[in-house]
MINU-34076 format. One line per field, with one value per residue (C-alpha): residue number from 0; residue in three letters; chain; x negated, z, y negated. Coordinates in pm, whole numbers. Example, Ala and Ser with C-alpha at 12.3 -4.5 7.8 and 13.67 -1.06 7.14 Angstrom:
pos: c(0,1)
code: c(Ala,Ser)
unit: c(A,A)
east: c(-1230,-1367)
up: c(780,714)
north: c(450,106)
END
This chain:
pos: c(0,1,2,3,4,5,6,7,8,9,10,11,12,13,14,15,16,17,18,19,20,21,22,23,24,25,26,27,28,29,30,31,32,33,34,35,36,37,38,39,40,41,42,43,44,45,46,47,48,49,50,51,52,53,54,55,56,57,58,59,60,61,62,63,64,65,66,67,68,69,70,71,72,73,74,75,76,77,78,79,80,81,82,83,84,85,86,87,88,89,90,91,92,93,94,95,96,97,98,99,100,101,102,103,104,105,106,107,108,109,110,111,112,113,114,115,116,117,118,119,120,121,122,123,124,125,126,127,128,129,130,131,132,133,134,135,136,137,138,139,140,141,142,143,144,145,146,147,148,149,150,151,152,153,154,155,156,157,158,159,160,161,162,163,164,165,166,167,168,169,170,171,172,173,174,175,176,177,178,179,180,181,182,183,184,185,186,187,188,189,190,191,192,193,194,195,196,197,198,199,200,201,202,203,204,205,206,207,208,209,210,211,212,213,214,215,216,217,218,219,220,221,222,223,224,225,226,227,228,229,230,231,232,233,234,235,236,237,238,239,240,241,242,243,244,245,246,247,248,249,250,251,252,253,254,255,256,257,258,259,260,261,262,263,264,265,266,267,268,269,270,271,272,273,274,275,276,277,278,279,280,281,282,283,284,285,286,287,288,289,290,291,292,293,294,295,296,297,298,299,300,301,302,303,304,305,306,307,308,309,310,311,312,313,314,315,316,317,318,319,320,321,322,323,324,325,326,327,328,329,330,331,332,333,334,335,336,337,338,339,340,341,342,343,344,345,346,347,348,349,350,351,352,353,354,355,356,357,358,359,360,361,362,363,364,365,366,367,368,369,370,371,372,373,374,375,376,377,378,379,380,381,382,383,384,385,386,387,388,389,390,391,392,393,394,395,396,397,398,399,400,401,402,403,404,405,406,407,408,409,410,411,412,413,414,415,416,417,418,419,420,421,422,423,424,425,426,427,428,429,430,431,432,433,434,435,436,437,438,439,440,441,442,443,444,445,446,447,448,449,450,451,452,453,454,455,456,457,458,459,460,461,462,463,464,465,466,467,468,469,470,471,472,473,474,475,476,477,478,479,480,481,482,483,484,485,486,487,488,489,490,491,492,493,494,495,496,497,498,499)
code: c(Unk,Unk,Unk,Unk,Unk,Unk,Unk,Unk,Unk,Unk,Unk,Unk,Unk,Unk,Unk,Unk,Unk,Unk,Unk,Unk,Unk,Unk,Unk,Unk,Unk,Unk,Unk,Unk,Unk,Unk,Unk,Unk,Unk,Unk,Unk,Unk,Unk,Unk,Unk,Unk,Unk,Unk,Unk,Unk,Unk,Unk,Unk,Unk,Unk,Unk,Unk,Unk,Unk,Unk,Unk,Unk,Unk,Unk,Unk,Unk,Unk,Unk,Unk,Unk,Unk,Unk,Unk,Unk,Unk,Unk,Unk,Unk,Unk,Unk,Unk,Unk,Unk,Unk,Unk,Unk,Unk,Unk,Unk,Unk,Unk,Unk,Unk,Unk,Unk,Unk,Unk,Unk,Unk,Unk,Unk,Unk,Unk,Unk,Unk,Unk,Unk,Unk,Unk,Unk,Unk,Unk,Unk,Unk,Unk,Unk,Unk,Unk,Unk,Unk,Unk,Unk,Unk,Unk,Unk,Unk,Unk,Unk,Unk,Unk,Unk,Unk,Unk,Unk,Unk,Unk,Unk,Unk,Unk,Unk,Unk,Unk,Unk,Unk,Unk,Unk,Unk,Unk,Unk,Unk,Unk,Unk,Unk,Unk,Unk,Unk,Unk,Unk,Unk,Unk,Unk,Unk,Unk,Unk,Unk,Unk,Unk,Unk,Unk,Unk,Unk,Unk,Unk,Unk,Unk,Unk,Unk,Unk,Unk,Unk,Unk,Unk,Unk,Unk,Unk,Unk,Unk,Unk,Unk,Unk,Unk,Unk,Unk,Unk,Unk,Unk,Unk,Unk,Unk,Unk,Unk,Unk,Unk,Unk,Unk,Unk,Unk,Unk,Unk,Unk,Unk,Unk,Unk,Unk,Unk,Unk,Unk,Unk,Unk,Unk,Unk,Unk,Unk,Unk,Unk,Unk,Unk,Unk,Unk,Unk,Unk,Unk,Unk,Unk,Unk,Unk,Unk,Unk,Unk,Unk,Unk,Unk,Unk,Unk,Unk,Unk,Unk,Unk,Unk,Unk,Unk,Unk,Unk,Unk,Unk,Unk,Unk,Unk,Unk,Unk,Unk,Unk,Unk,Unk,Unk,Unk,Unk,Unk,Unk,Unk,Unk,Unk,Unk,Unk,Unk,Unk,Unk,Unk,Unk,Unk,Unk,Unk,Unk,Unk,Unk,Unk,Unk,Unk,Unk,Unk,Unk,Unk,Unk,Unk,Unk,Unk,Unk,Unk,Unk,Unk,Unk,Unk,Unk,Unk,Unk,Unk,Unk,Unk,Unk,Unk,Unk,Unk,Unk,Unk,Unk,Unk,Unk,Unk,Unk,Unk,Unk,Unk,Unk,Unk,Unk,Unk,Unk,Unk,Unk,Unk,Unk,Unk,Unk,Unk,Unk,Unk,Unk,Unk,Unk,Unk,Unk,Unk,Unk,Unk,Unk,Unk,Unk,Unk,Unk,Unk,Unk,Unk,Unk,Unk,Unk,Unk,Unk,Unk,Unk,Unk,Unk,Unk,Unk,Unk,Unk,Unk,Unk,Unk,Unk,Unk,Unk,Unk,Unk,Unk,Unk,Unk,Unk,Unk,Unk,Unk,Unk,Unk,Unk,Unk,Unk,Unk,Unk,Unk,Unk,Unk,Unk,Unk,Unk,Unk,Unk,Unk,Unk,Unk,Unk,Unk,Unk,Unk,Unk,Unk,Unk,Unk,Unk,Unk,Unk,Unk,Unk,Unk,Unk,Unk,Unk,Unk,Unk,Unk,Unk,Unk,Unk,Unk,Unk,Unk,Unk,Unk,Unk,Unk,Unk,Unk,Unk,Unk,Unk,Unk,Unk,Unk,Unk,Unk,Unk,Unk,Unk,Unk,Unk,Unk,Unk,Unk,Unk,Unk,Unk,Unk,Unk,Unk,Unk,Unk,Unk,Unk,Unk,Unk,Unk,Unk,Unk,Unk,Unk,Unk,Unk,Unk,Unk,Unk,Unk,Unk,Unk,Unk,Unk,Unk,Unk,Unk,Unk,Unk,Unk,Unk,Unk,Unk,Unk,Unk,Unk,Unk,Unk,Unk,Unk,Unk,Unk,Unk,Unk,Unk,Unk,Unk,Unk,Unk,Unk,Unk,Unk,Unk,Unk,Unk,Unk,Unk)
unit: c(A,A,A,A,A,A,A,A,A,A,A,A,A,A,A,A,A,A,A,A,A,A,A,A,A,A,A,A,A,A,A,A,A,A,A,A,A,A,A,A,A,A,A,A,A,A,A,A,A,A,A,A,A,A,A,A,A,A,A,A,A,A,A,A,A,A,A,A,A,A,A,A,A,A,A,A,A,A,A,A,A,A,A,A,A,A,A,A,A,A,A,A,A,A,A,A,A,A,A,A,A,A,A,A,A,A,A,A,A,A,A,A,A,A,A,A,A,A,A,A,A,A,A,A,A,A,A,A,A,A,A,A,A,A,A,A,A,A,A,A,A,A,A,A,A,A,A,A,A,A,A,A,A,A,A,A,A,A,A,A,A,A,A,A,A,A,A,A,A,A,A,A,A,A,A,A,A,A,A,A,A,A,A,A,A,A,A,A,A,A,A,A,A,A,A,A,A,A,A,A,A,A,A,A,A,A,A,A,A,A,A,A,A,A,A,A,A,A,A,A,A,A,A,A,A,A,A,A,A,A,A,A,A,A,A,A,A,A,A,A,A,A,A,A,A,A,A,A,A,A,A,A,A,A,A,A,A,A,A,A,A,A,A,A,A,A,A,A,A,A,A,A,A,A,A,A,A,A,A,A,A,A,A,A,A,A,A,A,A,A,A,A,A,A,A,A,A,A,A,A,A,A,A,A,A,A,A,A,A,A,A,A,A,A,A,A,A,A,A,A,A,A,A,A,A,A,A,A,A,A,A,A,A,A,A,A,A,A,A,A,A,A,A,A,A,A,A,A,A,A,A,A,A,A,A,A,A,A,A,A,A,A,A,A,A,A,A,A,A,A,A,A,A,A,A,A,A,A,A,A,A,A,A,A,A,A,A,A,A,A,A,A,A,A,A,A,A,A,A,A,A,A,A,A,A,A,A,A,A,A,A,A,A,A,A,A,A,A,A,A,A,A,A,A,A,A,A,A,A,A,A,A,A,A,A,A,A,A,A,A,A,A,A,A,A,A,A,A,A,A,A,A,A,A,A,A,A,A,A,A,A,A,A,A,A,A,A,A,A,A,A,A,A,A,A,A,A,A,A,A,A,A,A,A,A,A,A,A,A,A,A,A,A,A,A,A,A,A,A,A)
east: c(0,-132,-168,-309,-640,-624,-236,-305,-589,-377,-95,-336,-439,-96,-90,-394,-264,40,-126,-384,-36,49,381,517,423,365,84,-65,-97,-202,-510,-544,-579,-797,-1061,-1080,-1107,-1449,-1514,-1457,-1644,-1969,-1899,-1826,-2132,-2351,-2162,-2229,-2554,-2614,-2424,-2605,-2944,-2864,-2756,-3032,-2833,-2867,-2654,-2654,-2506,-2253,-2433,-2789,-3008,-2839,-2474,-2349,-2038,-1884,-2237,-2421,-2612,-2679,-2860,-2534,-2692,-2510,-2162,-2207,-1955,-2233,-2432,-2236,-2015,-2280,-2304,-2154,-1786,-1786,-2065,-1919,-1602,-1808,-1969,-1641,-1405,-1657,-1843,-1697,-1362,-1447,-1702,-1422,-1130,-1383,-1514,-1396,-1464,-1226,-892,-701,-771,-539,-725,-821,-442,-334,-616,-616,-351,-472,-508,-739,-507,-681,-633,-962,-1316,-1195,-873,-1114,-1400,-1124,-989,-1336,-1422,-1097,-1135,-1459,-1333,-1043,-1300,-1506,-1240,-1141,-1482,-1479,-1162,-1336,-1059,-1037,-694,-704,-840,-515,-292,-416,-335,-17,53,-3,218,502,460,585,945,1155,1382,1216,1348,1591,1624,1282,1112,780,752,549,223,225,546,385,122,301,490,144,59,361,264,-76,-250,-467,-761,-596,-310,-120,67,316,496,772,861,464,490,165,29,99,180,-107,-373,-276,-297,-647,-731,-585,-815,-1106,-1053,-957,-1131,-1413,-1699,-1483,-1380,-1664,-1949,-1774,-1836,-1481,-1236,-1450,-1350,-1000,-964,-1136,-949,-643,-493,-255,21,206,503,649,826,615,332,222,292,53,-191,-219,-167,-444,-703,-553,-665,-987,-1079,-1013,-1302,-1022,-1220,-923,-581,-305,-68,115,456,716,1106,1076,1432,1458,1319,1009,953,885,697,867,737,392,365,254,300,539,575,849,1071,1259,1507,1870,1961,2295,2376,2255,2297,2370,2283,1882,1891,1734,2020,1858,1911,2287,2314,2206,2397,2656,2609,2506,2338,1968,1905,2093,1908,1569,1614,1728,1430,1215,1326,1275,916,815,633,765,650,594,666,851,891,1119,1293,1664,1976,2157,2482,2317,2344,2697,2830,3157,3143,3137,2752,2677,2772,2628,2298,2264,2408,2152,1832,1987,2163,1880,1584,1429,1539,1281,1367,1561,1423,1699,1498,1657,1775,1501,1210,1257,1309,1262,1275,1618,1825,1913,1920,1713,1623,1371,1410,1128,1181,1030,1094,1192,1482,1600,1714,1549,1714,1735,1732,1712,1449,1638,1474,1590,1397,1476,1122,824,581,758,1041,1329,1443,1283,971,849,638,403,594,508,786,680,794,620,318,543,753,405,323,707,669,331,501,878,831,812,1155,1390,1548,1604,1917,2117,2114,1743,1539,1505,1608,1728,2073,2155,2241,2574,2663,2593,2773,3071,2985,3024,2668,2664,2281,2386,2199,2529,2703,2528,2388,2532,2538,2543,2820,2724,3057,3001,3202,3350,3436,3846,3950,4036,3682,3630,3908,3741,3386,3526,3684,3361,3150,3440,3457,3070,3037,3336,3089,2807,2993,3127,2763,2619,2917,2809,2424,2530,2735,2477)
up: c(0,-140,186,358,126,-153,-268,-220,-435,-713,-655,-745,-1048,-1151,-1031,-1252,-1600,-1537,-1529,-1791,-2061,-2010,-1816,-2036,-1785,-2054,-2132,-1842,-1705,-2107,-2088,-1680,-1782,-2081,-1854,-1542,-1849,-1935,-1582,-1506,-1832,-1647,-1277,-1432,-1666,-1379,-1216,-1477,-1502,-1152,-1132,-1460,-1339,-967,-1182,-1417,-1727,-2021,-2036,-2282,-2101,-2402,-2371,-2413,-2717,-3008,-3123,-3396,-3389,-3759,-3921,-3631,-3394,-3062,-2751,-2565,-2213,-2321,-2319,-1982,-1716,-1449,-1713,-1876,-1618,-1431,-1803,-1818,-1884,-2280,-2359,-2166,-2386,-2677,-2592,-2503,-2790,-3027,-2905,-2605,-2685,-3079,-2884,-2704,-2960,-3165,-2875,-3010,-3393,-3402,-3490,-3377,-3067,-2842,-2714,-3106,-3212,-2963,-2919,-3343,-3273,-2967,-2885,-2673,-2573,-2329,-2455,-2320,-2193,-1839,-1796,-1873,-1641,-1329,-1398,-1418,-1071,-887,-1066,-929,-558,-592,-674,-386,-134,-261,-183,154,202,116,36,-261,-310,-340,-720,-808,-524,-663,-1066,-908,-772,-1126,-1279,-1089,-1178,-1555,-1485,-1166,-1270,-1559,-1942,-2098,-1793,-1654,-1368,-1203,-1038,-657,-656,-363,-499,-810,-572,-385,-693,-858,-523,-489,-851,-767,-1110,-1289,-1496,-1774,-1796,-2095,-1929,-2027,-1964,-2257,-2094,-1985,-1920,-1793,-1755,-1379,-1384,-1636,-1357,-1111,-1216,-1354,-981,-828,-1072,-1027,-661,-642,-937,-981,-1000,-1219,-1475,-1512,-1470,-1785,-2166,-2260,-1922,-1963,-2304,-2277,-1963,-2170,-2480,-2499,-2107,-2100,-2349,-2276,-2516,-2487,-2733,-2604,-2751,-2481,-2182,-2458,-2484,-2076,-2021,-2266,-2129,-1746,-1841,-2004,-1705,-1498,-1661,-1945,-2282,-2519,-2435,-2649,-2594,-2879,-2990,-3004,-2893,-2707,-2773,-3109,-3431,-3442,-3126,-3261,-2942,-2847,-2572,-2559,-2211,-1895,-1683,-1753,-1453,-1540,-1472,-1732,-1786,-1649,-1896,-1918,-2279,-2626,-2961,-3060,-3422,-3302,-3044,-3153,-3266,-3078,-2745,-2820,-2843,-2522,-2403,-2588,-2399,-2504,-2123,-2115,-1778,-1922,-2239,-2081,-1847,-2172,-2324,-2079,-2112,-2468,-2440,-2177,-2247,-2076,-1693,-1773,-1461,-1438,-1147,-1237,-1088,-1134,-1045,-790,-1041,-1225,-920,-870,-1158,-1286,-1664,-1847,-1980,-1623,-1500,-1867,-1781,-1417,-1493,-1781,-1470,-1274,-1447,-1732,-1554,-1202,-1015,-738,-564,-474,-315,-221,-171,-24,-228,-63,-203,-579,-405,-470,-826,-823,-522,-710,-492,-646,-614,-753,-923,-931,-1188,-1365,-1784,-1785,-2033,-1853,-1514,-1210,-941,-629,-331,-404,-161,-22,192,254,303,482,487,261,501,392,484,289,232,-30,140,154,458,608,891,1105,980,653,487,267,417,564,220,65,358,340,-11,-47,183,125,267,637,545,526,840,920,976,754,1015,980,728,504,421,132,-29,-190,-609,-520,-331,-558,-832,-606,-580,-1000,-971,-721,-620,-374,-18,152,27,185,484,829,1084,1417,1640,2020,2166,2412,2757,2859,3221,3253,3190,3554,3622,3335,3428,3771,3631,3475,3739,3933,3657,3688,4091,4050,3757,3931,4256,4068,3914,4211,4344,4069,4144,4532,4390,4160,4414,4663)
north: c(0,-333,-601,-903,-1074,-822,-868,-1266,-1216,-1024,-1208,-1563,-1382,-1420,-1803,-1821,-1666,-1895,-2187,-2126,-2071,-1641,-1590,-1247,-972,-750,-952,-1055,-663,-600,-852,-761,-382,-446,-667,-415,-125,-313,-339,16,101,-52,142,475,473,351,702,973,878,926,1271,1386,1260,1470,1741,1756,1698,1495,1198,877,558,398,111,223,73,-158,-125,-244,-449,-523,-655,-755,-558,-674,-477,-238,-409,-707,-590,-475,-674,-724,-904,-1110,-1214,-1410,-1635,-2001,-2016,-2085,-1842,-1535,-1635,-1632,-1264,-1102,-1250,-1168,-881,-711,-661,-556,-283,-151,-179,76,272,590,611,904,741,1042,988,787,563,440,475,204,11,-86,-370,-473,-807,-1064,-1307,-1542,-1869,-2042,-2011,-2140,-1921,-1596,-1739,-1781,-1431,-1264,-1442,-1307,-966,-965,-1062,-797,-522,-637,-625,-253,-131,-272,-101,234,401,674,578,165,136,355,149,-206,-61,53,-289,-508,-228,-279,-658,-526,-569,-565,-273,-179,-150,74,243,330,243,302,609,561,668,907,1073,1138,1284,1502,1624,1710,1861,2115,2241,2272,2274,2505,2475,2622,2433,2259,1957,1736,1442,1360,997,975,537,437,838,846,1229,1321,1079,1289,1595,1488,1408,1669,1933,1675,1744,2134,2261,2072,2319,2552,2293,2058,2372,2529,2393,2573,2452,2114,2055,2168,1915,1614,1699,1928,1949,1651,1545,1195,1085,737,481,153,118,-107,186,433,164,126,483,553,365,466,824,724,516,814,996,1201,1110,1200,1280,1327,1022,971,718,947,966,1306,1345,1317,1560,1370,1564,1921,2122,2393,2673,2496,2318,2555,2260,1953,1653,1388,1130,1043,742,744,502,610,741,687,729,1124,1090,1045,1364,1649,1930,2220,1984,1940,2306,2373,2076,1843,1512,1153,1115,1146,1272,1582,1622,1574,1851,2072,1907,2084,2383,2363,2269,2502,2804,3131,3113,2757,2531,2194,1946,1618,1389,1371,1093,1278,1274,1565,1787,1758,1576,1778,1715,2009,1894,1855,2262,2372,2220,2390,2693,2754,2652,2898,3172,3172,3083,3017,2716,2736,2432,2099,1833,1567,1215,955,629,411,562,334,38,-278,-151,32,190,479,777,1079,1466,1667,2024,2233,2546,2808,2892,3270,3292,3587,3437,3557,3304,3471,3220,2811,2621,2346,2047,1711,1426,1145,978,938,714,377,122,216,-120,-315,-431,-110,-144,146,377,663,860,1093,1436,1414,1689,1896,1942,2026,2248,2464,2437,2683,2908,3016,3299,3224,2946,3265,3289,2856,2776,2491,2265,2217,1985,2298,2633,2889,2939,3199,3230,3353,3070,2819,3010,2989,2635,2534,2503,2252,2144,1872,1975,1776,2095,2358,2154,2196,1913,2005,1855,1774,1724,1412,1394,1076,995,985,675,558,568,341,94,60,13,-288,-431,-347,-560,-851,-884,-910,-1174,-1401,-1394,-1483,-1781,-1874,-1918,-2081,-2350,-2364,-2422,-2713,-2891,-2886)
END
């Protein structure tokens, strides 16, 4: 959570782009992003050529020797941000407008790649030598506050924080997903190194980040000690889909910043034909727009087949099962409306999770955890791609706290499910005899069958009643006239006192 000197700082870096003539959000986190990518670019070079040189392998920094930049060719050194950002305001202009920002609009020659598919129309947009100067000094000061916090988690908290500047509720129905929900989501599916994952409504790459991290962090020594898992991580693990080519742009450069060289993010309307994987994904992490409905004529036929319905929540979550492989896994997050909605989409939808495949698990979130950005209250289903059902018993916990206010300040509290849903989570086994009454526990496939294929936890829950005894009511009556024979003789002495 962003606080105190470092969101004043960030939140003056706004002032600043304001005031120098930038107001669209869109471009201000654009130009913000593409400045701490150049920064980062320095810091993570200066890093793998530490880890290669303690690991005795070859490395060659990006910026080593000359590069040529359209038909000039200049030392790399140059480009570096801790060299050029000590230069006077209109030459450090000069160097990044005409040399820093072509080096790292052409980074990757390979145009297939997605960093070189969205970075081709990208734009530097700061109007003047000053503006960029100010920004480079309070970039600067933000980084340096982020290592004093020493905490892994701040670079992602403080990207976090100018994302959610993008909109207020987001566009077309999307908003930002929090960070440490996206964690613990990528936590209860624990990764592999050989997964294939996907996210079909990807935004900024949240999901794919995490994952990344989470293998960084769990499989390090098996991924990044193996030429094969190594190259299948940097090039062919995670999939991101989105129709903003701003979101691919960020997202692209999110993932490359996070040490993922190419990723496939790529402008495409998941729902429609343009979107032709099918059974591919092992892994797929999403949270999709609840936009309502749309136009039918652009969904993909095979989606309408499995379930006639103009509302995307619906067709994402038959998208899924489309694009899963068989055992492939999916967590998402859902509008609680899909869980008990009545429409005949709505039963089609569940009934095909659990009758056809393995709905391991609902996690019912409460309505808090989007805010300020949207107060819609959420679950997440957790299932497995069989084709052949397989639903035995459905994991059931509710949460009623994720470590933060729900109200839309969002401040830091005690209270937090969040590790003991991770904890329950890795072992089912031992949740087989709780009772409904507590924060989780199974129900069985018949029951919710019974149920139309209700997944709402209110249904199943059980609240236990503590019947409360009251004293009659003549003991009441003379507790009162107790209390009023007392206050009259306390009045009656604060008269005496003010007479005297």
């Amino acid at each position: 959570m962003i606080t105190g000197e470092l969101k004043n700082k960030i939140d003056g870096l706004w002032d600043v782009f304001a005031a120098g003539g930038l107001v669209n959000p869109l471009d201000v986190i654009e130009q913000v992003t593409y400045l701490m990518f150049i920064h980062d670019l320095d810091a993570s070079d200066n890093l793998r050529q530490k880890e290669a040189a303690m690991l005795g392998l070859p490395y060659e920094s990006i910026f080593s020797g000359e590069v040529q930049i359209g038909e000039r060719t200049i030392e790399g050194n140059k480009l570096k941000w801790s060299v050029f950002r000590d230069l006077p305001a209109g030459q450090m202009y000069t160097i990044m407008q005409e040399w820093v920002f072509p080096f790292i609009k052409n980074l990757h020659s390979n145009k297939d790649s997605a960093y070189s598919k969205y970075m081709d129309d990208a734009i530097f947009k700061l109007p003047t030598p000053l503006l960029l100067s100010k920004v480079v000094v309070i970039l600067d000061d933000i980084y340096m506050l982020m290592e004093k916090a020493d905490d892994a988690d701040m670079r992602g908290d403080v990207y976090e924080y100018l994302l959610s500047k993008i909109s207020q509720s987001g566009r077309n129905g999307q908003f930002r997903t929090p960070r440490h929900i996206i964690k613990m989501m990528v936590e209860l599916m624990a990764p592999g190194s050989d997964e294939i994952i996907c996210d079909p409504a990807c935004g900024t790459s949240g999901f794919l980040v995490a994952s990344g991290e989470y293998l960084k962090e769990k499989h390090k020594e098996e991924i990044f000690f193996n030429r094969e898992k190594k190259s299948h991580y940097m090039n062919g693990m995670f999939h991101g889909y989105d129709t903003d080519r701003t979101m691919l742009r960020i997202g692209a450069m999110n993932m490359m910043t996070h040490g993922v060289d190419n990723p496939f993010i790529e402008y495409r309307d998941s729902l429609s034909d343009q979107n032709a994987d099918r059974e591919k994904y092992s892994l797929i992490l999403a949270n999709p727009p609840f936009k309502g409905s749309l136009d039918a004529d652009i969904v993909s036929t095979d989606l309408l087949k499995v379930c006639k319905t103009k509302k995307t929540e619906l067709l994402f979550l038959a998208l899924f099962i489309k694009m899963l492989r068989k055992s492939g896994r999916c967590a998402c997050i859902v509008p609680d409306g899909v869980l008990f909605g009545s429409s005949t989409a709505h039963k089609t939808i569940r009934k095909k999770i659990v009758e056809e495949n393995i709905l391991d698990a609902v996690i019912s979130m409460p309505s808090g955890v989007f805010k300020p950005y949207a107060g819609v209250s959420t679950a997440i289903l957790i299932f497995t791609k069989t084709d052949h059902g397989g639903t035995d018993n459905v994991w059931f916990y509710d949460m009623t706290a994720d470590g933060f206010s729900l109200d839309d300040k969002r401040t830091p509290v005690t209270e937090n499910d969040i590790p003991d849903i991770i904890a329950r989570f890795h072992n089912r086994e031992a949740e087989a005899d709780r009772a409904r009454t507590e924060k989780s526990f199974f129900v069985p496939k018949d029951e919710i069958v019974a149920n139309d294929y209700d997944l709402s936890i209110n249904k199943y829950k059980k609240t236990e009643y503590v019947a409360v005894e009251y004293p009659p009511t003549s003991e009441i009556l003379a507790n009162i006239k107790a209390l009023e024979a007392e206050i009259a003789r306390e009045l009656a002495e604060l008269e005496g006192l003010l007479d005297e």
